[in-house]
N, C-alpha and C positions, 0 to 999 in steps of 0.2 A: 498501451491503451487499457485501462480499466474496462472491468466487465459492466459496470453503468451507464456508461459511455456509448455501449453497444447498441443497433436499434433491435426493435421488439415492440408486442402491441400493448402491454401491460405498464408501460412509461417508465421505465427505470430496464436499463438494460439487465439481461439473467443469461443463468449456466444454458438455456434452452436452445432450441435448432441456430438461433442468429450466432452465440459463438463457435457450434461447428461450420457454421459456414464462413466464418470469420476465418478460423483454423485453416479451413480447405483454401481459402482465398491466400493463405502465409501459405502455405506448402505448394499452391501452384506456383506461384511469385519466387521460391527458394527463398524464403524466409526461415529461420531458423531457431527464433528468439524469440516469445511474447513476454515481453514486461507489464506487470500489474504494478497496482497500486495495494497496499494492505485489504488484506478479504472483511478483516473485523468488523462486529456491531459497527455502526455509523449512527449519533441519533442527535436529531435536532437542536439539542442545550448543545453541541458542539459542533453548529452549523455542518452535520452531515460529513464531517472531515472523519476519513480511515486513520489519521493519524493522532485522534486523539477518542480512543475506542474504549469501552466500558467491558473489555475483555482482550487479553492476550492471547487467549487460547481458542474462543470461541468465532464461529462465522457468523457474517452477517447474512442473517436466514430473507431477508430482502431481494438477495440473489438467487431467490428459489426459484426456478421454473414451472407457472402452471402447467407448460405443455408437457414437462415431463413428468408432473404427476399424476396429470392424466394418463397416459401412457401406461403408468403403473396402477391405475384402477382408482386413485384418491379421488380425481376430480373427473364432472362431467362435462365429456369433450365438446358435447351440444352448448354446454353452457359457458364455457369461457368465453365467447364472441361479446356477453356482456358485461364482460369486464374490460373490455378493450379499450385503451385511451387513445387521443389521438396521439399521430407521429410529432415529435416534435425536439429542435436542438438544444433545447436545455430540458434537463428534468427537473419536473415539477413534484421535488421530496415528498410532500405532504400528503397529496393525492396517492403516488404511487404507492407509498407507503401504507396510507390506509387502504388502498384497492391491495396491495398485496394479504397485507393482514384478514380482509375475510374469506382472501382465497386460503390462506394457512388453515384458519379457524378449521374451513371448511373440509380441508385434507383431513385434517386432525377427527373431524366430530366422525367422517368417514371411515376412516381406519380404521376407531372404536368400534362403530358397527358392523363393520364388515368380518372374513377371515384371511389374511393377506398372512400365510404362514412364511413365507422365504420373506416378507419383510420383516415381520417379528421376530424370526431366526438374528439376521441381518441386525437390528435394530438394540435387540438384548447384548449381541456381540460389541456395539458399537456403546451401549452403556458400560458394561463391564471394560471394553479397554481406556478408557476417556473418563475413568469417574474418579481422577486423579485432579482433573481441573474441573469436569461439567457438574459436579454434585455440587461445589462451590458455587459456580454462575448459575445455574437453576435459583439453587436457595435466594441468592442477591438478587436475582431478576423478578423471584415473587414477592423478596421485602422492596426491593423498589416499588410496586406497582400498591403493595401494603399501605407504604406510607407517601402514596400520589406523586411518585417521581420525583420524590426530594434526593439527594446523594447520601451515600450512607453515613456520614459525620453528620448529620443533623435525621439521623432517624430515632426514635425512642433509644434511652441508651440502653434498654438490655437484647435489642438487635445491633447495637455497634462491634459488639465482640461474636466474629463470626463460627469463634471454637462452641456459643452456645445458643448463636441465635436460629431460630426453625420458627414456621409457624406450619401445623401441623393442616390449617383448613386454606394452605395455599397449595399442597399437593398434585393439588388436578394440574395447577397451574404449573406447576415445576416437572409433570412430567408431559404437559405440553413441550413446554422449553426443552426437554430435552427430547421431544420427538424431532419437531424440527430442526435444532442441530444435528440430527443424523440424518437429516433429508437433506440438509445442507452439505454433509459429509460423501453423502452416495453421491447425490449431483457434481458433487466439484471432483470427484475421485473418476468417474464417467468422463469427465473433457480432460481432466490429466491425463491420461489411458487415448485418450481419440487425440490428442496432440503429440505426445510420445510414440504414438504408431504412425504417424508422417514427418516422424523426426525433428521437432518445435519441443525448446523444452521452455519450461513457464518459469520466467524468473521474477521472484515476490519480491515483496519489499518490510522489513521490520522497523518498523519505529523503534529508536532509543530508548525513552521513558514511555509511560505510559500514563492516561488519566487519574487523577487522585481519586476522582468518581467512578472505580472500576473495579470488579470484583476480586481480581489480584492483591489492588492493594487491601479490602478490606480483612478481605482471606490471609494472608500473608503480612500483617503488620509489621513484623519483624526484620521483615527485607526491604522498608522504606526507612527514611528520617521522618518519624512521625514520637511525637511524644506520647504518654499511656494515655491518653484520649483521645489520638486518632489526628491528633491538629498535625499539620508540617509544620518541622523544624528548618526544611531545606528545601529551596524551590527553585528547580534548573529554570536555566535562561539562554541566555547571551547577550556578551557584556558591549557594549558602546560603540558604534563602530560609524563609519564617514555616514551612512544613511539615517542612521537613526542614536542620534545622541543619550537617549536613555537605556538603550540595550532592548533587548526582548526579555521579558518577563512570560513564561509560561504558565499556568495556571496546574503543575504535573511534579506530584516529590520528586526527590534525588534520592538515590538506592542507596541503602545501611552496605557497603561494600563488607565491611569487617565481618558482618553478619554472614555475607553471602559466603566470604571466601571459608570458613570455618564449616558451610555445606557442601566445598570443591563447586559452587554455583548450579548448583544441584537446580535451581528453578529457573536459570538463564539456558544451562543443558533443555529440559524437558520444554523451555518454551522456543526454542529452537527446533530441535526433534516435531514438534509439533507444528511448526511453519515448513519445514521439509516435507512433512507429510505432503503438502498441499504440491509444495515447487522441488523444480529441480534446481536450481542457482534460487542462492537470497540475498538482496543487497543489504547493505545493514549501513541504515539511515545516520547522519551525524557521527560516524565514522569518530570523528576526531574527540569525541569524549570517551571511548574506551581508554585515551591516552592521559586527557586531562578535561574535566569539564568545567563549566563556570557555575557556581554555588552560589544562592540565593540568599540573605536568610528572611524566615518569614514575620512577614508585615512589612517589610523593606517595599517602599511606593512604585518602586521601578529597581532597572536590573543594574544601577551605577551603584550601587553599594557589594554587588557580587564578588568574591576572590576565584580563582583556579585552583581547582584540586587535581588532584591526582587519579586517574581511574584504574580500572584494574588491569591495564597494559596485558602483558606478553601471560601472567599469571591465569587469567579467564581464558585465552587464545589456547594455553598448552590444554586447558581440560575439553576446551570445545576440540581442539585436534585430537584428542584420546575418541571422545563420543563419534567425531564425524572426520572423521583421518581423509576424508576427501575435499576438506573445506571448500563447499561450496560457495564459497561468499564471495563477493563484489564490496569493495570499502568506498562508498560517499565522501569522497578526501578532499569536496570542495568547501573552497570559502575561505577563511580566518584559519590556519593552519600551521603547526609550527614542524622543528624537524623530527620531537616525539612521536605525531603524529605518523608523518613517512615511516619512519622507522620502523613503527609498529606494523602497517601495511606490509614495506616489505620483509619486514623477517619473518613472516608468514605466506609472506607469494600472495597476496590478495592482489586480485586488478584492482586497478582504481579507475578516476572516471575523468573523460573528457569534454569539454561544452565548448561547442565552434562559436556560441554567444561570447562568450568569455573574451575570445584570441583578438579580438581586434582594437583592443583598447590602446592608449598610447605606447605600452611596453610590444607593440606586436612581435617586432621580431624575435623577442624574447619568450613572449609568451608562454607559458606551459598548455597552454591550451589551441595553439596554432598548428597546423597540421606540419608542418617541417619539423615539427618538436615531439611528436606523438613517438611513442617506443609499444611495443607489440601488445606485453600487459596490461592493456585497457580496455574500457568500453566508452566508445566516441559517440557525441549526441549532436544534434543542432541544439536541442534546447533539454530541461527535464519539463516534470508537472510543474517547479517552482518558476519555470522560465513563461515569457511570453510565447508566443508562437514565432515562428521564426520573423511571416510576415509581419506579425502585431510589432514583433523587434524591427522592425524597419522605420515602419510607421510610427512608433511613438516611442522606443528606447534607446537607440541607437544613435551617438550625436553626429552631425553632419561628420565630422571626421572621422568617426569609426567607418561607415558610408564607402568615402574617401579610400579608409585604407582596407576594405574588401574589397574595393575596384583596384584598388593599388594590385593587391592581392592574387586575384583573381586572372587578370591582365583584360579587363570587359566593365564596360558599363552595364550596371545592373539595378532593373526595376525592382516593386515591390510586387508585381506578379512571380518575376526569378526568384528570385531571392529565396524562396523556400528549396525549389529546385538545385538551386546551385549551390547551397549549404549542404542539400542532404547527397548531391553528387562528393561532395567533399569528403561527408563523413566515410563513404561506403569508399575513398579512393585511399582514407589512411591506411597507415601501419596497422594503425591497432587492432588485435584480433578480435575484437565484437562491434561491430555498428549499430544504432539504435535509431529510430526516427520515433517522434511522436506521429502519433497518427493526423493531427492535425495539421503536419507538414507533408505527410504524403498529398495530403486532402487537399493545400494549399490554401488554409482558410487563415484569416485575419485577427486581431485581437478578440474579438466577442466570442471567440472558440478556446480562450485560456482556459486550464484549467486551476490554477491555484494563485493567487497573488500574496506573500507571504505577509503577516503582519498585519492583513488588511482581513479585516471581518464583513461576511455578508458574499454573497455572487462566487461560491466557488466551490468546485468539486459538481458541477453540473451540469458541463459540454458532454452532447452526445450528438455521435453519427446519424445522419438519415439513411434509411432504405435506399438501395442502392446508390449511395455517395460515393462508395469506392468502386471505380468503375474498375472494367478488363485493362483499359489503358494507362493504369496507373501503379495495377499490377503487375504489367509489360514492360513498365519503367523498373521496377524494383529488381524487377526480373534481369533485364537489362545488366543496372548497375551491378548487380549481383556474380555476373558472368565476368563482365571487362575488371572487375576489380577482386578476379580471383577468389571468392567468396561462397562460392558455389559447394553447396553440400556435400560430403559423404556417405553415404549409405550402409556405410558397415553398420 
């Protein structure tokens, strides 16, 4: 579950009291795992999607907790009750977003006046080690705002080159930005720290590419396909497949590999290193382009005119194994996949992933995704964020004979009230060494609780929990399955 997703009275879930009580709620259950979604910026031109973020490095300061800056002296605690929205299952981006923003403002104009020495200690520390990426995203977050939130390829060109673009009367603004990046920083380092001490470690999620619109690329020109003017020459995708005849075209370069490997990936290390910061395990999204990706070229109308290249295989793996010799990664090895791909997984022991959506299509017994076929090194899902909900898979994705053969399956006739239940009894009964539920299957809710519908623009990324949703008894379930299916924690 996402931290947005969370309830809270400021309409957009935060790091605040509701995800420690989220935390104490996995660690009474014996839970052991929380999976996020990318922490990154999130902004409107990219309908609110973490995975197509206007920074690699930076948080999305939207997840700041007023209650916990009041706590630290920033805000007054009399006065947050009116900024309170109401409760509600979807977040309403706009609102919250601008109610968060003058609660920031407000932090900010405060600190100024006030003398809050352990946060300035704090704070200075936190620019000095981070002004590797943040002195970059400052500077692009005061020319965006410069030139009215246009993207940086259509900004004046002598702010397109970011080795000399500054505007010296944005200052205040840039070291706003980077105040709240470090509030952003303390907050998320506080529930890492109160999750790791009841033994829950938080496993992240990295997107493959990243935005064209995003301070990386404009910072870093040199490690995209981008011509001397900033245009793309290469525009990932994916290429044509039974759903959709045209392919996906992304609106996100493809990486100067040659470039990178000539730095030993010197900036795929540091933006790594920098997502650890945050988590202990990182999945790392689209898996299968490390092996080979589908390449655009640009102006191409759609992604049928794409070829397959080659990524940077086992070459980027050995130097991310020198920096992180504990590879903490999970590989997204679904979908369109060939035996490169495998391969690359396992010559590095990466788990890979399992989806009980997947298993029951005509190949069932076959399945790679059937639980008689599961082997230890994985992690088993009902569904992911790209999936329906388990229910909403009943209800409207699932064709009668898939149905069919999870009763086959099963050995029971099964509603669409079960069905969430008896997928996620499943997960928790395989092999595989990690189980995962979306929260929306613990919850038992229906399709209006997706969170992501892939391809599809508009209504996503803004299911959220109500106040007391997850009840004791569902806890007690987890709890449960937790126990009968030998899952049950360690404590060393």
């Amino acid at each position: 579950m996402h931290i947005t997703s969370l309830p809270g009275p400021f309409g957009i879930g935060d790091l605040g009291p509701a995800a420690r009580d989220f935390a104490d709620q996995l660690y009474r259950s014996g839970q052991q795992i929380w999976q996020l979604l990318p922490l990154s910026p999130a902004s409107a031109g990219a309908g609110y999607s973490p995975y197509s973020a206007s920074s690699a490095m930076a948080g999305n300061i939207m997840l700041i907790s007023p209650e916990l800056l009041a706590d630290d002296g920033l805000l007054d605690k009399r006065s947050l009750k009116s900024f309170h929205l109401p409760a509600d299952s979807i977040v309403d981006f706009s609102s919250a977003y601008a109610n968060k923003s003058r609660l920031l403002e407000l932090a900010y104009e405060n600190y100024c006046k006030g003398k809050f020495r352990v946060i300035e200690k704090a704070y200075r520390a936190f620019c000095k080690q981070h002004a590797y990426w943040l002195d970059d995203f400052v500077r692009y977050q005061s020319l965006t705002i410069l030139h009215k939130g246009l993207p940086w390829y259509e900004w004046k060109k002598k702010y397109r080159d970011s080795t000399k673009a500054d505007a010296p009367e944005l200052h205040i603004l840039q070291e706003k930005e980077r105040f709240w990046q470090f509030l952003f920083d303390k907050q998320w380092h506080a529930l890492k720290s109160y999750c790791n001490e009841r033994h829950i470690q938080l496993l992240g999620d990295l997107p493959f590419y990243i935005s064209y619109n995003a301070a990386d690329v404009w910072a870093n020109r040199n490690l995209f396909l981008l011509d001397k003017e900033g245009n793309m020459q290469g525009v990932a995708g994916v290429p044509p497949d039974y759903f959709n005849e045209d392919g996906q075209l992304w609106n996100m370069p493809v990486f100067n590999w040659d470039v990178l490997k000539t730095q030993n990936y010197k900036w795929w290390v540091s933006r790594i290193r920098r997502n650890l910061e945050w988590y202990n395990l990182l999945r790392l999204d689209h898996f299968r382009a490390f092996a080979n990706y589908w390449e655009v070229p640009a102006g191409a109308p759609t992604a049928v005119e794409g070829e397959w290249k080659n990524g940077p295989g086992a070459d980027l793996f050995n130097a991310l194994q020198t920096a992180f010799p504990e590879m903490p990664f999970v590989a997204e090895d679904l979908g369109d996949i060939n035996d490169a791909v495998l391969q690359l997984r396992d010559q590095f022991r990466l788990p890979g992933m399992k989806v009980l959506q997947f298993a029951f299509g005509e190949d069932m017994p076959q399945s790679p995704h059937i639980p008689h076929d599961h082997s230890p090194n994985f992690f088993v899902y009902t569904g992911t964020h790209d999936n329906n909900t388990s229910r909403g898979w009943f209800r409207q994705d699932a064709a009668p004979a898939d149905i069919e053969r999870l009763c086959l399956y099963t050995g029971q006739t099964i509603t669409e009230e079960e069905v969430a239940q008896v997928l996620g009894r499943m997960v928790y009964a395989s092999v595989a060494q990690h189980a995962v539920l979306p929260m929306q299957d613990v919850l038992g809710l229906d399709e209006k609780a997706r969170m992501n519908t892939p391809a599809v623009a508009g209504n996503n990324w803004s299911w959220r929990m109500l106040p007391g949703q997850f009840t004791d008894a569902m806890a007690a379930r987890l709890e449960e399955w937790t126990i009968v299916y030998n899952r049950k924690r360690s404590n060393k």
